[in-house]
N, CA, C and O atoms as a GROMACS GRO file, in nm:
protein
  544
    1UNK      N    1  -7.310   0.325   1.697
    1UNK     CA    2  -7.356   0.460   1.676
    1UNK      C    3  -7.432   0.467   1.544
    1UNK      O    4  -7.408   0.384   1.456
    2UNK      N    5  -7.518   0.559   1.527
    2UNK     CA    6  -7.608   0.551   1.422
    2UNK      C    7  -7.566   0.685   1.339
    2UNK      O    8  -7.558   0.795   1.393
    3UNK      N    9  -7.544   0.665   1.221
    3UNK     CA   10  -7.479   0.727   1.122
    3UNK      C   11  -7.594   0.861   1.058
    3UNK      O   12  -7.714   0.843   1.036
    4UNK      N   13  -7.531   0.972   1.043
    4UNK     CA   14  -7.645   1.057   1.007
    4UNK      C   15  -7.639   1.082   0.865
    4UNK      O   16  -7.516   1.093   0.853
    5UNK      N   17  -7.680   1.097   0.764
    5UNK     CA   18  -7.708   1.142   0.656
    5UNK      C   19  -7.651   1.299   0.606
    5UNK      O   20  -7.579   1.323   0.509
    6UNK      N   21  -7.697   1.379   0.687
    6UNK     CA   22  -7.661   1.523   0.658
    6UNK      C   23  -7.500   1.559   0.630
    6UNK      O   24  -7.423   1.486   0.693
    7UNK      N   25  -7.456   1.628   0.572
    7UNK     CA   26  -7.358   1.640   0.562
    7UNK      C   27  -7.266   1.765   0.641
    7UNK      O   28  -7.282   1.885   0.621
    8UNK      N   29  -7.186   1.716   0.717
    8UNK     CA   30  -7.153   1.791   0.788
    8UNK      C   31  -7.049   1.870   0.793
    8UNK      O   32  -6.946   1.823   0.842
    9UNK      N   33  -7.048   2.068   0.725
    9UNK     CA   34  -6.963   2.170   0.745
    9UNK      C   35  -6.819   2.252   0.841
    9UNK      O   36  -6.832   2.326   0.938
   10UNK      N   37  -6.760   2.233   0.811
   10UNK     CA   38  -6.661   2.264   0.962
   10UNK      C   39  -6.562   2.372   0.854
   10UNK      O   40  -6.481   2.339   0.768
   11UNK      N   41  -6.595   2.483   0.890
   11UNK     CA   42  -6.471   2.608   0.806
   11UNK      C   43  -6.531   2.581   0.633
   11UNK      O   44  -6.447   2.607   0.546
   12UNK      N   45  -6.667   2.533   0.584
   12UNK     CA   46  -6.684   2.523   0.464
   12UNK      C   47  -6.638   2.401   0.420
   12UNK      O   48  -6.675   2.388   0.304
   13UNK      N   49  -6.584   2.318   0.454
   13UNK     CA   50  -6.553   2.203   0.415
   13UNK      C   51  -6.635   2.122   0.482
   13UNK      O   52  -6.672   2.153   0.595
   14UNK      N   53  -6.679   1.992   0.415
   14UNK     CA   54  -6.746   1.924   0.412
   14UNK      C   55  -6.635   1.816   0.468
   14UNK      O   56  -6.531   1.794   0.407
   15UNK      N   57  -6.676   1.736   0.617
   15UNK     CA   58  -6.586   1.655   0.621
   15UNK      C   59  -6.621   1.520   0.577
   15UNK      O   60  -6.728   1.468   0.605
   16UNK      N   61  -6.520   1.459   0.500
   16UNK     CA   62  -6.551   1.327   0.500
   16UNK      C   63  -6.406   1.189   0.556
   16UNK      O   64  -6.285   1.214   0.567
   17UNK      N   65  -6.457   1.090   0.575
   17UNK     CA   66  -6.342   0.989   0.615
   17UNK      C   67  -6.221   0.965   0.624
   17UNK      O   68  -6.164   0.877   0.689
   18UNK      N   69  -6.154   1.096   0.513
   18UNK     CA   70  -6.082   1.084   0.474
   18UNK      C   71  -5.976   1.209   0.502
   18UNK      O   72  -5.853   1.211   0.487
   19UNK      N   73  -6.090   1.337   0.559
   19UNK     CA   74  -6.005   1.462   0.604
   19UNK      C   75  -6.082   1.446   0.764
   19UNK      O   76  -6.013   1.515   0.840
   20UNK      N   77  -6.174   1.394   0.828
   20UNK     CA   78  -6.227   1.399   0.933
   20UNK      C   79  -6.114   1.413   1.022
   20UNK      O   80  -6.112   1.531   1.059
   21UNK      N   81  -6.010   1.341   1.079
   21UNK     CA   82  -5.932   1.320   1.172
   21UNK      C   83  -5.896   1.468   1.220
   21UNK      O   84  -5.906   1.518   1.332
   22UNK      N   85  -5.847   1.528   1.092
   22UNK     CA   86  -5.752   1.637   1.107
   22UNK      C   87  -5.818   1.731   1.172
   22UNK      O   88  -5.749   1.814   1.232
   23UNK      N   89  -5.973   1.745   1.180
   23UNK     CA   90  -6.095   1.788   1.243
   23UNK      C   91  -6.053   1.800   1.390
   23UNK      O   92  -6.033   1.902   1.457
   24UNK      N   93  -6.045   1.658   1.425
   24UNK     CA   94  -6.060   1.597   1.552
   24UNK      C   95  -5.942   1.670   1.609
   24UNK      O   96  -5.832   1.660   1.555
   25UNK      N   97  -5.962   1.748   1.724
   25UNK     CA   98  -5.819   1.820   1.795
   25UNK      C   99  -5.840   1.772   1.927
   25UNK      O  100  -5.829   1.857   2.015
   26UNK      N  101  -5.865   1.670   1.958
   26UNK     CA  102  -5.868   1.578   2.071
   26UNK      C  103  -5.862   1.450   2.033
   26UNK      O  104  -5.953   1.399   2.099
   27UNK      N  105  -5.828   1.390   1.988
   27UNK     CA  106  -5.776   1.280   1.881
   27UNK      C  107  -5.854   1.158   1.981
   27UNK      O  108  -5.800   1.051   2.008
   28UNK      N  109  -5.947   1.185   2.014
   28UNK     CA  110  -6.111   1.110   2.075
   28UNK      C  111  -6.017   0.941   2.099
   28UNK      O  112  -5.991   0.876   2.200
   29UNK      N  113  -5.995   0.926   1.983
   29UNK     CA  114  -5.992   0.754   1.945
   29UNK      C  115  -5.893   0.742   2.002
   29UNK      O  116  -5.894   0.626   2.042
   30UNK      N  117  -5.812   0.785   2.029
   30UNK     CA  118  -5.686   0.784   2.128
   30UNK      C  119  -5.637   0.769   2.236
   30UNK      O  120  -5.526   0.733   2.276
   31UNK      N  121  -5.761   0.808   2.299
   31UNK     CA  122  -5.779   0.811   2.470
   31UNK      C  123  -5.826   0.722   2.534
   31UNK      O  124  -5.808   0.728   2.656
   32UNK      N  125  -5.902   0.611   2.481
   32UNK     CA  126  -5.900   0.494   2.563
   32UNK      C  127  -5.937   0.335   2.454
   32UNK      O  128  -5.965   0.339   2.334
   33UNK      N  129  -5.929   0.240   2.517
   33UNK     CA  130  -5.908   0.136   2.488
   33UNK      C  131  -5.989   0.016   2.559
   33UNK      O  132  -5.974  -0.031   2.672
   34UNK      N  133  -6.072  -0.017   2.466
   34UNK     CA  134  -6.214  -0.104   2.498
   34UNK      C  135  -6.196  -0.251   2.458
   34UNK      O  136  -6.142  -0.279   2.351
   35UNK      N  137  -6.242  -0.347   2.546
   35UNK     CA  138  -6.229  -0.515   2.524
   35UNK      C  139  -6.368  -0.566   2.560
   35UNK      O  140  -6.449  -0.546   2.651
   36UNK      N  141  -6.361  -0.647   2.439
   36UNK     CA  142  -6.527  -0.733   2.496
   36UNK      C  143  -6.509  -0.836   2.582
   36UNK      O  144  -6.406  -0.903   2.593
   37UNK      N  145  -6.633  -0.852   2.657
   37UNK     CA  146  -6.614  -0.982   2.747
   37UNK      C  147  -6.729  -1.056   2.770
   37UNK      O  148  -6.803  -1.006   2.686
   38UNK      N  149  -6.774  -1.114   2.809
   38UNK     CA  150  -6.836  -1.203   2.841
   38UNK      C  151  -6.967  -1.145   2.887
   38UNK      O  152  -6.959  -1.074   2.987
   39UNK      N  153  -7.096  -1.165   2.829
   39UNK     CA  154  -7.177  -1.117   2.948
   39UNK      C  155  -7.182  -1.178   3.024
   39UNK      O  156  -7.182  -1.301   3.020
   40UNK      N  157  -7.194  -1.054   3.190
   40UNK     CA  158  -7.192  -1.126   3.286
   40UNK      C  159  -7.364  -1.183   3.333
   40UNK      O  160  -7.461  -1.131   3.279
   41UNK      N  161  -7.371  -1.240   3.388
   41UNK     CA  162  -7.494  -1.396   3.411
   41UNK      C  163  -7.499  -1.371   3.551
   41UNK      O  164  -7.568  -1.285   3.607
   42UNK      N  165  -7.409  -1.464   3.613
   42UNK     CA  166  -7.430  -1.438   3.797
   42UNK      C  167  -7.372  -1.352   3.865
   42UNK      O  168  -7.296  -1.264   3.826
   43UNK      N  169  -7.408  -1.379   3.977
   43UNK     CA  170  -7.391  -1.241   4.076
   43UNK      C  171  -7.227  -1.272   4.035
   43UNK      O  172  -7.167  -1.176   3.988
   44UNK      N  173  -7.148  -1.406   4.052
   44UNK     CA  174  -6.980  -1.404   4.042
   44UNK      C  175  -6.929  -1.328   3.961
   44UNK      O  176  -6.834  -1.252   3.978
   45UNK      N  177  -7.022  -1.354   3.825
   45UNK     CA  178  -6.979  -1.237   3.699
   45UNK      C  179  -6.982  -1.160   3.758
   45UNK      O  180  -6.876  -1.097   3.763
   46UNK      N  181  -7.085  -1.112   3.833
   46UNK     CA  182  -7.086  -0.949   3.846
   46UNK      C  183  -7.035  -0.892   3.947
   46UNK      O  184  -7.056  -0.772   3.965
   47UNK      N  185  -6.964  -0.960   4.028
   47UNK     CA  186  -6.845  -0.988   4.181
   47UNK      C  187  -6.711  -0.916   4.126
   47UNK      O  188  -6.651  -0.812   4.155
   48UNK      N  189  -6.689  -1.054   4.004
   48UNK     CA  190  -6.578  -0.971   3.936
   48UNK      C  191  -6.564  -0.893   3.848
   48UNK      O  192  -6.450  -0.861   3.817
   49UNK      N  193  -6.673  -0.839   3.780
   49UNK     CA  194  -6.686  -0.674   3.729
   49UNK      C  195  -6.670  -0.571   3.814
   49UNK      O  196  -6.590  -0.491   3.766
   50UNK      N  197  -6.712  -0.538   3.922
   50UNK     CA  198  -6.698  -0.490   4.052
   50UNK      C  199  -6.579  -0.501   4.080
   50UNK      O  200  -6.534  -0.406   4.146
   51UNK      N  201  -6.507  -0.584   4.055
   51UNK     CA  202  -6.354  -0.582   4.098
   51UNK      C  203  -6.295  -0.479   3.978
   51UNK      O  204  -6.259  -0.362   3.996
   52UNK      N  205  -6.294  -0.537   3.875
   52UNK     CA  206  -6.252  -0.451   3.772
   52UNK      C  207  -6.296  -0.284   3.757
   52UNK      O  208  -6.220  -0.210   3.697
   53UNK      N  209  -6.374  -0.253   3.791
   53UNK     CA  210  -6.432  -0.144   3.779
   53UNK      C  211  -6.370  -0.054   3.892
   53UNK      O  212  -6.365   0.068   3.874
   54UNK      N  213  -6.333  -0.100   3.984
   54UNK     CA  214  -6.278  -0.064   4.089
   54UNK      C  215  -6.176   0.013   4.068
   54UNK      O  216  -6.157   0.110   4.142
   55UNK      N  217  -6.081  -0.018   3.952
   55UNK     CA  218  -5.978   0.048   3.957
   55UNK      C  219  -5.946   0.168   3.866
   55UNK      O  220  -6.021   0.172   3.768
   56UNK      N  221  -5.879   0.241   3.871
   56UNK     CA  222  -5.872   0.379   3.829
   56UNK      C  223  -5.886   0.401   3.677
   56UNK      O  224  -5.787   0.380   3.607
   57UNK      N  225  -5.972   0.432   3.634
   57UNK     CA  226  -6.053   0.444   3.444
   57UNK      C  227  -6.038   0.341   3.402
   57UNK      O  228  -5.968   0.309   3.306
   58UNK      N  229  -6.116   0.262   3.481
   58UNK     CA  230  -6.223   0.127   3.395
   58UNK      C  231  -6.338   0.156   3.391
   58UNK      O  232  -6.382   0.240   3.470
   59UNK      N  233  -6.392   0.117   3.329
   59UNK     CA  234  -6.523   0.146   3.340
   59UNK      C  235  -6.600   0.011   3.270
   59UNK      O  236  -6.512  -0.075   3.265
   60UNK      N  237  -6.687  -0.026   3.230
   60UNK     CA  238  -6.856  -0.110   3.165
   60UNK      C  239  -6.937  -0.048   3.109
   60UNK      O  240  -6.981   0.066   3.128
   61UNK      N  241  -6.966  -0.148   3.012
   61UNK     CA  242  -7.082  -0.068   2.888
   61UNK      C  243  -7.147  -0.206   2.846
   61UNK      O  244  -7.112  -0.319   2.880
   62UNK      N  245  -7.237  -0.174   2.774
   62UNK     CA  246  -7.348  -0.292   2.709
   62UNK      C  247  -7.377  -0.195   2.614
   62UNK      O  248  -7.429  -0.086   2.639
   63UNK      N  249  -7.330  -0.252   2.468
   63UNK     CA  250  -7.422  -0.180   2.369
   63UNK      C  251  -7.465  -0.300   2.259
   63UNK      O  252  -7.433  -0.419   2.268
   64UNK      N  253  -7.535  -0.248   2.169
   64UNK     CA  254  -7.595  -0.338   2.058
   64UNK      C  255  -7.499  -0.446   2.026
   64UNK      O  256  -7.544  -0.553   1.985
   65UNK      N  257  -7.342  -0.424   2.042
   65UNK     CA  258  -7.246  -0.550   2.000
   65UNK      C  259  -7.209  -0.643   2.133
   65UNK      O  260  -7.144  -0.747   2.125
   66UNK      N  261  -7.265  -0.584   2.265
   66UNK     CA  262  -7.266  -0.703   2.361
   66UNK      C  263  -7.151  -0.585   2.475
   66UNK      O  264  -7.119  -0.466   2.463
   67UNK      N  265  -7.115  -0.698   2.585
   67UNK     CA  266  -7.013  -0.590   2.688
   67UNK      C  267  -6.910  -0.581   2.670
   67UNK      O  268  -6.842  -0.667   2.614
   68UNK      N  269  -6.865  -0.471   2.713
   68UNK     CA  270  -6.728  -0.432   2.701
   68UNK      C  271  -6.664  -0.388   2.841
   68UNK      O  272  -6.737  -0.351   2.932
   69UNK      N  273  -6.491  -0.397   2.858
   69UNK     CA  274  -6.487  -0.309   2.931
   69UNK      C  275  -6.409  -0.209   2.845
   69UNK      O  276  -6.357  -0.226   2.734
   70UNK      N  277  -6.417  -0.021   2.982
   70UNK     CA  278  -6.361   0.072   2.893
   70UNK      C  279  -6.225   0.111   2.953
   70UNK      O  280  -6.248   0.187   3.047
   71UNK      N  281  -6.108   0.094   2.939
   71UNK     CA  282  -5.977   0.151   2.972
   71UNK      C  283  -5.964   0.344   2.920
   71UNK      O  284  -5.933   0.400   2.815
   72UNK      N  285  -5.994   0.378   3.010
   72UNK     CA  286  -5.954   0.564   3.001
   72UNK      C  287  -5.817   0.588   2.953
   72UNK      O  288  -5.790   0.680   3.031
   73UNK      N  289  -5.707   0.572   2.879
   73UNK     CA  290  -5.595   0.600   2.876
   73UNK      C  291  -5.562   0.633   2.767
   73UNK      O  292  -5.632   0.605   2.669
   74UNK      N  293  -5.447   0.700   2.757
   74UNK     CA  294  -5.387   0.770   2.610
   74UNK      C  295  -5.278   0.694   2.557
   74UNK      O  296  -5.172   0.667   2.614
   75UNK      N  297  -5.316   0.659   2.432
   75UNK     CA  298  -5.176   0.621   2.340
   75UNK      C  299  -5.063   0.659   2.379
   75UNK      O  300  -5.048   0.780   2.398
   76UNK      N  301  -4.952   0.565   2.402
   76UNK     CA  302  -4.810   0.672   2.459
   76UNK      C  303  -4.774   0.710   2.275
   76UNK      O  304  -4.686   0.796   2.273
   77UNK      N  305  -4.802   0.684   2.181
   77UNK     CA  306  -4.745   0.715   2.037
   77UNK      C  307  -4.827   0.865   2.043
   77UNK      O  308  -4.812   0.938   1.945
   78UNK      N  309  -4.876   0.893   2.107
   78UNK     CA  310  -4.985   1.063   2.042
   78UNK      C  311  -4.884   1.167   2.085
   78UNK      O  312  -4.858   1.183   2.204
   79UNK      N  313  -4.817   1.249   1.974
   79UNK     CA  314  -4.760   1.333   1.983
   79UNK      C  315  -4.909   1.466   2.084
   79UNK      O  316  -5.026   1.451   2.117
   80UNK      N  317  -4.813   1.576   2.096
   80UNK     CA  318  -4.880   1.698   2.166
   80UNK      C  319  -4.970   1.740   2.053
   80UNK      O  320  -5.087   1.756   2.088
   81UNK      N  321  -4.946   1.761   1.930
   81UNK     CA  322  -5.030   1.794   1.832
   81UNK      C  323  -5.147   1.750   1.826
   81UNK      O  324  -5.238   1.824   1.788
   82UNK      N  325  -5.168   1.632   1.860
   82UNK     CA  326  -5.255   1.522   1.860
   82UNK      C  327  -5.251   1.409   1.725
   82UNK      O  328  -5.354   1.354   1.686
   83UNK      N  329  -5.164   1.393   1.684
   83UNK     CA  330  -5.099   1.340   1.504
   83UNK      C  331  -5.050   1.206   1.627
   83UNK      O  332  -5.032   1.222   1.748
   84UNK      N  333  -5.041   1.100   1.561
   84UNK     CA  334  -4.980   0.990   1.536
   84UNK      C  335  -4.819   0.961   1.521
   84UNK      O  336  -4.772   0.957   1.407
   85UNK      N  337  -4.733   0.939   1.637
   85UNK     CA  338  -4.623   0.930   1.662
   85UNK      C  339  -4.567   0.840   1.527
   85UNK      O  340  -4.491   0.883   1.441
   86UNK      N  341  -4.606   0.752   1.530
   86UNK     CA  342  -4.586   0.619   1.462
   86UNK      C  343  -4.682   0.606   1.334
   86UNK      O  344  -4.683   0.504   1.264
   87UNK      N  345  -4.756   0.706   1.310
   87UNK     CA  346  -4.830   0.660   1.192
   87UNK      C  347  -4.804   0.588   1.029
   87UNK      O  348  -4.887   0.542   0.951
   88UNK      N  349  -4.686   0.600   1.017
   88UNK     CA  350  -4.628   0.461   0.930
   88UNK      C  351  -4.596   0.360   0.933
   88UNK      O  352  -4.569   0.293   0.833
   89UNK      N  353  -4.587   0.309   1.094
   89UNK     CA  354  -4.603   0.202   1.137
   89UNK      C  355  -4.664   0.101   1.229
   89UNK      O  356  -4.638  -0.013   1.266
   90UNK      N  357  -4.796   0.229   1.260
   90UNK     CA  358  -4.904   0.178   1.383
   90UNK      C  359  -4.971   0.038   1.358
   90UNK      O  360  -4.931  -0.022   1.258
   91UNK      N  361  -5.051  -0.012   1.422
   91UNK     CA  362  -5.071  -0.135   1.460
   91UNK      C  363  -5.179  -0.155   1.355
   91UNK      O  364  -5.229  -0.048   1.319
   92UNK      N  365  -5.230  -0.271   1.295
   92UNK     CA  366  -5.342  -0.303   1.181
   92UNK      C  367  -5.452  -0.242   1.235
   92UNK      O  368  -5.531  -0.177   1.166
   93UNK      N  369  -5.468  -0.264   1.392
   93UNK     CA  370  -5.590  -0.231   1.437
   93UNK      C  371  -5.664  -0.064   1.446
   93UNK      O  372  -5.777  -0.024   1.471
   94UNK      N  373  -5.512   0.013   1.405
   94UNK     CA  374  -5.560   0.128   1.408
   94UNK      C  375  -5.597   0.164   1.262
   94UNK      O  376  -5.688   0.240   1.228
   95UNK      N  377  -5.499   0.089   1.171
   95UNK     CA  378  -5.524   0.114   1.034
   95UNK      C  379  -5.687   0.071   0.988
   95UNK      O  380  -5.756   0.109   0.893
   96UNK      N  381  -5.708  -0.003   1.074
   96UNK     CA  382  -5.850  -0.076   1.074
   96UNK      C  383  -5.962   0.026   1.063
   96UNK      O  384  -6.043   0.033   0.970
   97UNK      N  385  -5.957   0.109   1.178
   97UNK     CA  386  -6.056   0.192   1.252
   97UNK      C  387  -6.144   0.263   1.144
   97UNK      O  388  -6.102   0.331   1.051
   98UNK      N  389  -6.248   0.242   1.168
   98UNK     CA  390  -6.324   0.343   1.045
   98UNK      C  391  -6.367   0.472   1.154
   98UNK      O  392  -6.394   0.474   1.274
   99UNK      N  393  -6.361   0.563   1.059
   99UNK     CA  394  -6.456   0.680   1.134
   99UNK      C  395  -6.515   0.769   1.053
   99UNK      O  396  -6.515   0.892   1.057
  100UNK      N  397  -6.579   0.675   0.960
  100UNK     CA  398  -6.733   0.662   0.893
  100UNK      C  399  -6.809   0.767   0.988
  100UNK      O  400  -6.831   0.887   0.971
  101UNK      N  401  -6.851   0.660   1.120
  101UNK     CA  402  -6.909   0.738   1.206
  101UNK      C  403  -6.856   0.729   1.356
  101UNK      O  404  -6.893   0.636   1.427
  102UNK      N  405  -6.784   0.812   1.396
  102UNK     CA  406  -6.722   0.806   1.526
  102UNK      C  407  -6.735   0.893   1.646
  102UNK      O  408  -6.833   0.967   1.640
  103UNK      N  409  -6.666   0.902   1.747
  103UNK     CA  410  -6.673   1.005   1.838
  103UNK      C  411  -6.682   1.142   1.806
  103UNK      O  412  -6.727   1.223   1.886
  104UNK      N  413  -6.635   1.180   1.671
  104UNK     CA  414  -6.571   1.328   1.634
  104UNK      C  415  -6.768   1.335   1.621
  104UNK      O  416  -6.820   1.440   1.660
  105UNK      N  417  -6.829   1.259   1.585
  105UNK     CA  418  -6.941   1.296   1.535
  105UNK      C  419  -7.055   1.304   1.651
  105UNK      O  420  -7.151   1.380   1.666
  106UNK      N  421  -7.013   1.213   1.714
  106UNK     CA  422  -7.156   1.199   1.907
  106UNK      C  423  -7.049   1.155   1.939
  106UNK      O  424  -6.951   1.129   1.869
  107UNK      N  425  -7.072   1.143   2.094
  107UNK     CA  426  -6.992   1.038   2.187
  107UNK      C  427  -7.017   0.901   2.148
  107UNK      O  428  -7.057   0.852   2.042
  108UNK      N  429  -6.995   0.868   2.225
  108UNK     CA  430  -6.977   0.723   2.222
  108UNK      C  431  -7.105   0.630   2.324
  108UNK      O  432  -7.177   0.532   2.304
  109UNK      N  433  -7.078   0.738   2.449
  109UNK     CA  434  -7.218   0.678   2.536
  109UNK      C  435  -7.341   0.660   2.474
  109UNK      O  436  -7.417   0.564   2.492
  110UNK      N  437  -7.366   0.794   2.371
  110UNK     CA  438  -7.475   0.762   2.314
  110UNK      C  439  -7.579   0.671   2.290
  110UNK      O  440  -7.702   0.680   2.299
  111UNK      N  441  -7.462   0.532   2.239
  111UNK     CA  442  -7.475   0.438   2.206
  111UNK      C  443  -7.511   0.312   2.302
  111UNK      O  444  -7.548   0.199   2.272
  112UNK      N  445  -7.486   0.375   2.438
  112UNK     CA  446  -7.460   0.236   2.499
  112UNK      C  447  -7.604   0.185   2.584
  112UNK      O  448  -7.693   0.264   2.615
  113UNK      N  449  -7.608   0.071   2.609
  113UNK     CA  450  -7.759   0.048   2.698
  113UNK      C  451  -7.729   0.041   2.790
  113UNK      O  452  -7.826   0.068   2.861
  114UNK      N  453  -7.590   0.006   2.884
  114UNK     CA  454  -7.616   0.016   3.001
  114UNK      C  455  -7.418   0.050   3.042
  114UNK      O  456  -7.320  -0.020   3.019
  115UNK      N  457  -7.432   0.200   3.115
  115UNK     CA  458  -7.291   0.251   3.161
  115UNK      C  459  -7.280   0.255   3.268
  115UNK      O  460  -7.363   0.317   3.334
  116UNK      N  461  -7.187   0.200   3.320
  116UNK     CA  462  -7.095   0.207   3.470
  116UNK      C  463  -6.972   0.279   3.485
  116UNK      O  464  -6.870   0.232   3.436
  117UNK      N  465  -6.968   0.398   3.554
  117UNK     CA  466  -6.843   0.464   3.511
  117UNK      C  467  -6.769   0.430   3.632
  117UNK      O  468  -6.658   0.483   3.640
  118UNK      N  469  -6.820   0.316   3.775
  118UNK     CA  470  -6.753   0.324   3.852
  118UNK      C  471  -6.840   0.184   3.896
  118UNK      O  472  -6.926   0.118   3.837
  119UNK      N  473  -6.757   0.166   4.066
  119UNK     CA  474  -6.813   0.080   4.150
  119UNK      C  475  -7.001   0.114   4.192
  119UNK      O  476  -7.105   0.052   4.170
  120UNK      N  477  -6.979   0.209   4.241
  120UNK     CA  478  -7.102   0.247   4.306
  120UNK      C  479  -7.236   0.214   4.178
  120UNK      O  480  -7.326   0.131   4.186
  121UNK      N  481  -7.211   0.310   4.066
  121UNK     CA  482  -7.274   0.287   3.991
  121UNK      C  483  -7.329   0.090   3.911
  121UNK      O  484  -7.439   0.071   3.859
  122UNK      N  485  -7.262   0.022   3.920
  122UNK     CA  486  -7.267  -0.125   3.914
  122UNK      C  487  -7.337  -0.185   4.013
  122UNK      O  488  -7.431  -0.264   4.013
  123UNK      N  489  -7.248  -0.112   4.131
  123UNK     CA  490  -7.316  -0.211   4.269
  123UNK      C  491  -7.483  -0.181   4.258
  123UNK      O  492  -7.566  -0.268   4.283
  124UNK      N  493  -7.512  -0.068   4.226
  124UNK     CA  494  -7.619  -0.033   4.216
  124UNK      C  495  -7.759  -0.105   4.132
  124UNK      O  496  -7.877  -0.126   4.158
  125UNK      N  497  -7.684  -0.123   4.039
  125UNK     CA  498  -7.710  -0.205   3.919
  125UNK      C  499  -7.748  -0.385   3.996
  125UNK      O  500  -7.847  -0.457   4.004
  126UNK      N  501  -7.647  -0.391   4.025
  126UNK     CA  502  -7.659  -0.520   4.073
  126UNK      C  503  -7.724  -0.577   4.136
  126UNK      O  504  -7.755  -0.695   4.124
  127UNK      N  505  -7.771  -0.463   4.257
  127UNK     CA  506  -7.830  -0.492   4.386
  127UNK      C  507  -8.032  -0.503   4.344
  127UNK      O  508  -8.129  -0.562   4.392
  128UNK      N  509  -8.000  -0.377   4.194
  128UNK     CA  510  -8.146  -0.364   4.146
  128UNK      C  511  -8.186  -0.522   4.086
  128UNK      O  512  -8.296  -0.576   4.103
  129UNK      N  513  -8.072  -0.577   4.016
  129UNK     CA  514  -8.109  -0.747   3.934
  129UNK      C  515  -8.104  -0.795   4.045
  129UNK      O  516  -8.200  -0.749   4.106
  130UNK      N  517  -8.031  -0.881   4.127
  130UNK     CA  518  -8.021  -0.935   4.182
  130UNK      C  519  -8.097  -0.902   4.363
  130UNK      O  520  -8.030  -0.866   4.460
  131UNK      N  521  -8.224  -0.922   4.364
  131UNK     CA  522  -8.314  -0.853   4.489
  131UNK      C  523  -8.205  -0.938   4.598
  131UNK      O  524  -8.179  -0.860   4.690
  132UNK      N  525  -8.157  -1.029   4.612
  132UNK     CA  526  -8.068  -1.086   4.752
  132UNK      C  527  -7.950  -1.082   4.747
  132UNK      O  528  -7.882  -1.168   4.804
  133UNK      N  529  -7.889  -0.967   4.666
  133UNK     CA  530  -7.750  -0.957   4.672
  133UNK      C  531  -7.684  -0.912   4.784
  133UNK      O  532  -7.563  -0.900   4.767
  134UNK      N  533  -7.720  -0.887   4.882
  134UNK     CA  534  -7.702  -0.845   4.979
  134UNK      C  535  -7.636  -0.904   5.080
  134UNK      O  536  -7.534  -0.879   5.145
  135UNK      N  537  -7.777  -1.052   5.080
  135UNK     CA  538  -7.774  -1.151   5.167
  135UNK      C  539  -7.678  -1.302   5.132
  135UNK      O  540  -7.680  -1.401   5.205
  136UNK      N  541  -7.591  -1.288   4.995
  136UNK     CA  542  -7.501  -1.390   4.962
  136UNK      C  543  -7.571  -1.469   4.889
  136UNK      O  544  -7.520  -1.571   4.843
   0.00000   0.00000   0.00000
């Protein structure tokens, strides 16, 4: 995602990195869970993306850092508030997370070059690269 300059107001406050979250009342970063993989090359790669995609909030992306897939799901630690069950003892990877520039600020698709939110949408994809996918 590409970072904006302007500084951005919410109730007169100026958020920055450091009060942003508390912003966030959909706790964005929370709700799903993304893995890189391999780009896929042949139609097999793309046989078994199609498989994966298949199943209930997966999804595919291609952005500037290469593919991913996207898991739709919620932290079981996210209280109702939307606060951090465990936040004194959550995982490095969350302590990691910058949100410099994050969802609270654009989505996330924004970013991406190429989204599959399903089967159809891929097969589609596929059938456009691959002119004999059809025929095996």
């Amino acid at each position: 995602m590409k970072k904006l300059d302007i500084p951005v107001r919410i109730d007169g406050v100026e958020l920055t990195p450091e009060n942003k979250c508390g912003f966030c009342t959909n706790s964005k970063c929370c709700h799903y869970v993304t893995q890189s993989i391999d780009a896929p090359r042949s139609k097999h790669d793309f046989e078994h993306l199609l498989w994966q995609v298949s199943h209930g909030n997966v999804q595919a992306y291609k952005d500037s850092d290469g593919w991913c897939l996207l898991f739709e799901t919620s932290c079981t630690h996210l209280l109702p508030d939307g606060k951090c069950g465990i936040y004194e003892a959550r995982p490095e990877i969350c302590r990691e997370h910058s949100n410099d520039y994050c969802e609270f600020d654009a989505p996330a698709e924004e970013g991406f070059d190429l989204h599959f939110k399903d089967y159809q949408s891929l097969l589609k994809y596929c059938k456009k690269r691959f002119p004999r996918w059809e025929r095996g």
